[in-house]
N, C-alpha and C positions, 0 to 999 in steps of 0.2 A: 027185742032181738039185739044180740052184739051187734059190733061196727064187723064188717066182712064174714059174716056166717049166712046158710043159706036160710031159703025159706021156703022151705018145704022140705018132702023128701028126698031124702038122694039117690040120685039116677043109680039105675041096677047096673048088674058084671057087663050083661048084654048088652045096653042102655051103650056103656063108656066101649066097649070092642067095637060095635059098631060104627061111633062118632071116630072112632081113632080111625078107623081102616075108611073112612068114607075122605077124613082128612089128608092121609099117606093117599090114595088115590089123586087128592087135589093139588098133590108136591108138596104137602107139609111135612113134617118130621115127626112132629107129636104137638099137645096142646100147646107148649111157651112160641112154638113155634109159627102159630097161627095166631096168635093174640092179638095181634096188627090186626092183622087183614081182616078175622073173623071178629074183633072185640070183646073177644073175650075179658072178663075181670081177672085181677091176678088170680083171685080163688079159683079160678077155673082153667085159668093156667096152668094152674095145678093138677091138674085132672079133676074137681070137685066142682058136679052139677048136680043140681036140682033135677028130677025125674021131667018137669015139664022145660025146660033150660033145654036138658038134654034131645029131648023131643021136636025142638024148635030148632034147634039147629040141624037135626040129621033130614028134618022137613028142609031145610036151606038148601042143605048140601045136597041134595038129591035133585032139588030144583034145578040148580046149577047144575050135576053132571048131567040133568034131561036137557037142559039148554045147550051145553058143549056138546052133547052128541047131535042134536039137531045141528048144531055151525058145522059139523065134520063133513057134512052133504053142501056145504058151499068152498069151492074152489077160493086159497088163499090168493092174492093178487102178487104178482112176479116184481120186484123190486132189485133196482140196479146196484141199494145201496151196502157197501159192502157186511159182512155175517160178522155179527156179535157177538158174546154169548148170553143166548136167552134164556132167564128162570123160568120157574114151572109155573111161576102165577102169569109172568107175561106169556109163557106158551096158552094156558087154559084161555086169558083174556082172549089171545086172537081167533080163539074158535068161536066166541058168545057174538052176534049178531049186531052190527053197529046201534040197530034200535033200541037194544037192549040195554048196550051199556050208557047210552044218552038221556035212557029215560033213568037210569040209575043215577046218573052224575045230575041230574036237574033235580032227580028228589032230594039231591044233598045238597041241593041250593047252586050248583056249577050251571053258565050261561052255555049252552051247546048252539054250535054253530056247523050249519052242512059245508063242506070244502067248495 
C-alpha cells in the first residue's frame, strides 16, 4: 500500500453527508476544519475515508451530541467574569459533564485535579 492511500473501501455518498452534517452540528465548517480537534489525517481532511474510518467517527460524534444533550439538563454556573467571545468547541465543551471531560484528559495522560 502507498504512503497516504486508504485501506479499505471508501466510505459511501451517505457515509461522508452524514459525518459532514453531524460535524456542522458540532461548529465545524467542513473536514480541514475539524482535523485538530477530531484527528483527522490530512487524507481525510480531504473528505477521503475509509467505509469503517467513516463509521467510527459518526459513532464518536453522536456519542458526543448524546453527551451535550444530557449536559443541557444541568444548569451553567453564573460567573462574574466578564463575556468573551466563545467558539463553538468551547460552547459544546461546557455542556459535556465535568467527569467526562477529566476522564478524557487522564486517558491522555493530563493529572486532573477537583477545585
Amino acid at each position: 500500500m502507498a504512503f497516504g492511500q486508504q485501506s479499505g473501501p471508501p466510505a459511501t455518498h451517505k457515509q461522508l453527508e452524514e459525518l459532514l452534517s453531524l460535524l456542522h452540528a458540532a461548529g465545524h465548517t467542513d473536514f480541514r476544519d475539524a482535523r485538530g480537534p477530531l484527528g483527522f489525517t490530512q487524507r481525510q481532511a480531504n473528505g477521503k475515508f475509509t467505509r469503517d474510518e467513516a463509521d467510527t467517527f459518526i459513532a464518536q460524534l453522536h456519542e458526543w451530541a448524546e453527551i451535550a444533550e444530557s449536559a443541557d439538563a444541568v444548569p451553567e454556573p453564573v460567573s462574574p467574569a466578564p463575556k468573551t467571545k466563545v467558539t463553538a468547541a468551547e460552547r459544546s465543551l461546557k455542556k459535556v459533564p465535568s467527569e467526562i471531560l477529566a476522564a478524557e484528559l487522564q486517558s491522555r495522560g493530563w493529572v486532573v485535579l477537583e477545585p
